[in-house]
C-alpha positions as CSV (number, residue, x, y, z in Angstrom):
1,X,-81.9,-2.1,-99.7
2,X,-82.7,-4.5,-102.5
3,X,-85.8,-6.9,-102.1
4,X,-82.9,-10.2,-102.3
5,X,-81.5,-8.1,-98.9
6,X,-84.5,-7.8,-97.5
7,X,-85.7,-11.5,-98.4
8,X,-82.8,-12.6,-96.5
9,X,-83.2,-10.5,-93.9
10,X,-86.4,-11.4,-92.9
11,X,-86.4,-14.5,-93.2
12,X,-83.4,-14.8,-90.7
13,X,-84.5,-12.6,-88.1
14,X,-88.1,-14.4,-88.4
15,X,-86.4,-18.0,-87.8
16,X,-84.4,-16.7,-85.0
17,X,-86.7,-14.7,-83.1
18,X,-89.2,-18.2,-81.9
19,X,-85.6,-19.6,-81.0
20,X,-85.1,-16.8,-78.6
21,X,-88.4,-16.7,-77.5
22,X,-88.9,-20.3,-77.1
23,X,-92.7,-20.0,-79.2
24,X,-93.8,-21.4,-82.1
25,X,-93.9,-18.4,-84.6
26,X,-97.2,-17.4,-86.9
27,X,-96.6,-19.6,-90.2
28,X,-93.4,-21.3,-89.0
29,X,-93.9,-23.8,-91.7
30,X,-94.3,-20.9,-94.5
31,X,-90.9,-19.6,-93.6
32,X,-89.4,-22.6,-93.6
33,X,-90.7,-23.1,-97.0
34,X,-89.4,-19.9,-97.8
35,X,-85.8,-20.5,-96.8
36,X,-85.7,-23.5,-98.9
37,X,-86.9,-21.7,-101.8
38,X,-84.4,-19.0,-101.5
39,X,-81.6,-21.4,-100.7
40,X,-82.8,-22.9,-104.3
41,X,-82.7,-19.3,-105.7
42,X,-86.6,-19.7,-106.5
43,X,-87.4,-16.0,-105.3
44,X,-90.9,-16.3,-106.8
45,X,-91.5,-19.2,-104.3
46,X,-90.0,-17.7,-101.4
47,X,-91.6,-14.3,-101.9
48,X,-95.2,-16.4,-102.2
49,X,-94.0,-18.1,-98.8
50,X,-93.5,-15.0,-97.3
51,X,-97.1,-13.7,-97.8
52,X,-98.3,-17.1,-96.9
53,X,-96.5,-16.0,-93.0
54,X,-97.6,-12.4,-93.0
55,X,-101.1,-14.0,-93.7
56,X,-100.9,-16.5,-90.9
57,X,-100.0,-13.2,-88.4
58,X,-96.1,-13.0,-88.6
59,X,-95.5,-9.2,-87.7
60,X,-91.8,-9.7,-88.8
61,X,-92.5,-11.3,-92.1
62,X,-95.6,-8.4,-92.5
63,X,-92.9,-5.4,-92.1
64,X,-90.5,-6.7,-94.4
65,X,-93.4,-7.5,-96.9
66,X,-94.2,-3.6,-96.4
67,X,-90.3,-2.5,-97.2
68,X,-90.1,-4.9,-100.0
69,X,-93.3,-3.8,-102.0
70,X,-92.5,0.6,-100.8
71,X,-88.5,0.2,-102.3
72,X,-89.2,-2.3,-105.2
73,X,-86.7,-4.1,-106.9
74,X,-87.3,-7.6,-107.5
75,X,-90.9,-7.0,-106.6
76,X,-93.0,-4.2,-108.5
77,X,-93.7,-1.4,-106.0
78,X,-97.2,-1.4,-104.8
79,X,-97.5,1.4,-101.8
80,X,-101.3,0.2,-101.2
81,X,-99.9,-3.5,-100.5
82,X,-96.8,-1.7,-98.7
83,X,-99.5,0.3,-97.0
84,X,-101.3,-2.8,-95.9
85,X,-98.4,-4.9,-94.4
86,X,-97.2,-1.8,-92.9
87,X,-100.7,-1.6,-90.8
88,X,-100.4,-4.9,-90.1
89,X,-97.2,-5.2,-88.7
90,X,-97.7,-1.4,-86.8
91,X,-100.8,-3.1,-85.7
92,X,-98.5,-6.1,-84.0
93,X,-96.4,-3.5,-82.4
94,X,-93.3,-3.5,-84.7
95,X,-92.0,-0.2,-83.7
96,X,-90.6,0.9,-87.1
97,X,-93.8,0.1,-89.1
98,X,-95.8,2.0,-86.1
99,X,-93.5,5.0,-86.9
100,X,-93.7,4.6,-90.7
101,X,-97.4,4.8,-90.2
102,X,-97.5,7.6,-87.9
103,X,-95.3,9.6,-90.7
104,X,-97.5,8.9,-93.4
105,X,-101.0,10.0,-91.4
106,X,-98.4,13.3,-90.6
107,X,-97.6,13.6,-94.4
108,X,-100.9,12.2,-95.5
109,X,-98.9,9.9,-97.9
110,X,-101.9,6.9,-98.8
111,X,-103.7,7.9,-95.5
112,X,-105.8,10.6,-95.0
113,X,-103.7,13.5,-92.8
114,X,-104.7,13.1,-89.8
115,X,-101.7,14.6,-87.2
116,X,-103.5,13.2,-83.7
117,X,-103.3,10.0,-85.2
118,X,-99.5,10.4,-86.8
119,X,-98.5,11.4,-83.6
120,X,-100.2,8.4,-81.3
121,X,-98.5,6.2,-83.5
122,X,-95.5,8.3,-83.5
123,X,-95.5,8.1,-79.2
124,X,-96.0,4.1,-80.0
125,X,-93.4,3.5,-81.5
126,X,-91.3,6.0,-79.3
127,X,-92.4,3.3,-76.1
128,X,-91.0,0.7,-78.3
129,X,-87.9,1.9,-78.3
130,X,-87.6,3.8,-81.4
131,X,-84.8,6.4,-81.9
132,X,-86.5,8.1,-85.2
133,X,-89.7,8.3,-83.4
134,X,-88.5,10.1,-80.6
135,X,-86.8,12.4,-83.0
136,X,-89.7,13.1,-84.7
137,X,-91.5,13.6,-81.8
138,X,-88.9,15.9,-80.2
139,X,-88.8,17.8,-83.7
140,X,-93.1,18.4,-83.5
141,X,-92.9,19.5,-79.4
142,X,-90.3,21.9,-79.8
143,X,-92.1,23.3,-83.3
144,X,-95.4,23.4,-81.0
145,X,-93.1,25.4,-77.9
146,X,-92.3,27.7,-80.6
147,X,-96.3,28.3,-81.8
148,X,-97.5,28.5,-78.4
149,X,-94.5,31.0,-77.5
150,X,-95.6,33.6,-80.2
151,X,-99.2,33.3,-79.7
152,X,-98.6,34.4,-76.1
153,X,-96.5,37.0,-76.9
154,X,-98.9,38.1,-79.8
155,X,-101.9,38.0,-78.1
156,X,-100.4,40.1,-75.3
157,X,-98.9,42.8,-78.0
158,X,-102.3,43.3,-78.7
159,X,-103.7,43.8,-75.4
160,X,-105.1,40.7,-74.0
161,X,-104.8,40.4,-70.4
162,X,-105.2,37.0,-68.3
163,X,-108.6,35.9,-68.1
164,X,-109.7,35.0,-64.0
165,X,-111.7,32.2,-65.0
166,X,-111.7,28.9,-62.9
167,X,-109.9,27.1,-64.9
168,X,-107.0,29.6,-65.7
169,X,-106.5,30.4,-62.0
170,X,-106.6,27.3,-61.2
171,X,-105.5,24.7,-64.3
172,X,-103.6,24.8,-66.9
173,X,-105.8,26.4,-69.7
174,X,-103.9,29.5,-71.4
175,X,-107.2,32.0,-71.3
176,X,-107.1,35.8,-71.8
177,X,-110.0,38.7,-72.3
178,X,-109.5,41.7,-74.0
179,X,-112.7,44.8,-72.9
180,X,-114.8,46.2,-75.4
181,X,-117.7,48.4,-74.7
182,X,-119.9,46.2,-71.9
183,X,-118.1,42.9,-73.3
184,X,-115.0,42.0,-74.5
185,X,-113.2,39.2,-76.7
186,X,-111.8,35.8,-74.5
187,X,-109.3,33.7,-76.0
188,X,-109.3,30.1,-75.7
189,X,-105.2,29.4,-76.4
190,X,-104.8,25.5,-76.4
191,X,-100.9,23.6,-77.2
192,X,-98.6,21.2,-76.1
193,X,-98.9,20.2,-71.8
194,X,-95.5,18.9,-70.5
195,X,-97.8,17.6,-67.6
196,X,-100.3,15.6,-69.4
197,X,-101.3,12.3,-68.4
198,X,-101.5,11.1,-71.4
199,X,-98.3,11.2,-73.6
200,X,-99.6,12.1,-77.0
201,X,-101.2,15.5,-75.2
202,X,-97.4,16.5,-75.0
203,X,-97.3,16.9,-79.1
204,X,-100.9,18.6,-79.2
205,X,-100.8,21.2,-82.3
206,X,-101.3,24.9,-81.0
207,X,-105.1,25.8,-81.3
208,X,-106.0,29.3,-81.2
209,X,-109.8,30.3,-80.6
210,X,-111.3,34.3,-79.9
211,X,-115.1,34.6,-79.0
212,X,-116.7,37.0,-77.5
213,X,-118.4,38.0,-73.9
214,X,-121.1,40.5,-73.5
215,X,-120.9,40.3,-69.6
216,X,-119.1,39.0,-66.8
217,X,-120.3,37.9,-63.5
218,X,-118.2,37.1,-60.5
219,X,-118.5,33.5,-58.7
220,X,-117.2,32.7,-55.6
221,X,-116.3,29.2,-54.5
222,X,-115.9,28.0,-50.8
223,X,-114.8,24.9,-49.4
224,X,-113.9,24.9,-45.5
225,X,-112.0,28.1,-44.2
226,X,-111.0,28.9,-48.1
227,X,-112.9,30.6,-51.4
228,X,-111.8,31.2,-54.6
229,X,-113.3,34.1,-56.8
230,X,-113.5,33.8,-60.4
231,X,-115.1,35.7,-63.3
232,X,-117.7,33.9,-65.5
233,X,-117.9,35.4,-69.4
234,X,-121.2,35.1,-70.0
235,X,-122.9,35.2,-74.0
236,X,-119.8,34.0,-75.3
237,X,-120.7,33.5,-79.2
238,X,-118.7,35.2,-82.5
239,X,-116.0,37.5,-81.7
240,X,-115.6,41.8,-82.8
241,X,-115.3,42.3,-85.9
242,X,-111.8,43.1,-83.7
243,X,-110.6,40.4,-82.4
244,X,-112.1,38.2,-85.7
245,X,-108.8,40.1,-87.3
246,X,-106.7,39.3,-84.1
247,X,-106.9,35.5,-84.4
248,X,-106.5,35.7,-88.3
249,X,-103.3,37.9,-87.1
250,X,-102.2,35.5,-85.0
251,X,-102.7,32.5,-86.4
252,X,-100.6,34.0,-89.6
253,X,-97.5,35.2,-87.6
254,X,-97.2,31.9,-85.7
255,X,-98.2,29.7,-88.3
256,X,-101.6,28.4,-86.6
């Protein structure tokens, strides 16, 4: 879309959107100013206007600013500036900048690459209503399924069983344990939990972790007529020089 498009664009939905909302919106008089100006075919003026809004905290004005300066076309392309109204607008909750943010922390495209944060704002603008977002999102939890699917099947090829620990018998935690002379190798298998509280949690990247155990000990928990009994791995430091070339395995087949 050409920046005279986007002028247009932004300046319309900005004037409408106080009318449906019955509020005075940030740098009213700016945008008024910038109609006029682009009525009069002064696009220097109007484009000056439109900054003068974004300034004044117009989210709208911000994200259009952010489009106009990442296409170009009557206005030099600048992705730091585009950058810059971007994160403000995501900031304001504008769901399309939040998921233009989000891609470039995934893509690490003038942010550093940072895929927790991609993804938070990702899920953001997913609540917002975004359709690309949700895509996005539905593209990294099934690529995620996938990871966490060969990992288990991997680490059981190689002879892994479950571990008994308190938290695999009893939470969610993907833990397995492998015997070696006294010790052994325990696997730490971390990735995406359709249960999770909190949304983000359901994108988590697949995490793979081997260390090793040179003992067990068996606990027993009781609370009224019930007990539980679990295993402690006890020592747990480096891995075998075994199961150092399992997780590098691993983490190669399933992309890690």
């Amino acid at each position: 879309m050409k920046f005279a498009s986007l002028l247009f664009a932004g300046l319309l939905l900005a004037a409408a959107t106080p009318a449906l909302a019955q509020t005075p919106s940030p740098g009213a008089d700016h945008i008024a100013a910038a109609q006029a100006a682009a009525q009069a075919g002064d696009k220097p003026e109007a484009f000056r206007q439109m900054e003068l809004a974004a300034k004044a905290g117009n989210v709208l004005i911000a994200y259009f600013l952010g489009r106009a300066y990442e296409q170009g076309g009557d206005v030099a392309k600048d992705d730091a500036k585009a950058l810059a109204y971007y994160q403000q607008a995501a900031d304001g909750g504008h769901l399309d900048a939040e998921y233009r943010i989000g891609l470039r922390y995934l893509n690490g495209q003038g942010l550093p690459r940072d895929r927790d944060r991609g993804v938070d704002y990702l899920f953001r603008a997913d609540n917002h209503g975004s359709l690309p977002a949700n895509q996005e999102l539905t593209r990294i939890a099934e690529a995620e399924g996938r990871k966490l699917a060969c990992a288990k099947a991997a680490i059981a090829r190689l002879g892994y069983g479950p571990a008994r620990t308190s938290t695999a018998m009893l939470g969610k935690a993907n833990q397995f344990v492998r015997a070696s002379g006294s010790g052994g190798d325990f696997v730490d298998l971390y990735g995406p939990d359709p249960d999770a509280s909190y949304g983000p949690a359901l994108y988590s990247a697949v995490r793979l972790r081997i260390q090793g155990y040179g003992r067990t000990v068996e606990k027993r928990v009781a609370g009224g007529q019930s007990s539980v009994t679990f295993q402690e791995y006890e020592d747990l430091g480096a891995p075998s020089a075994q199961g150092a070339k399992d997780a590098a395995a691993i983490k190669a087949e399933c992309g890690l």
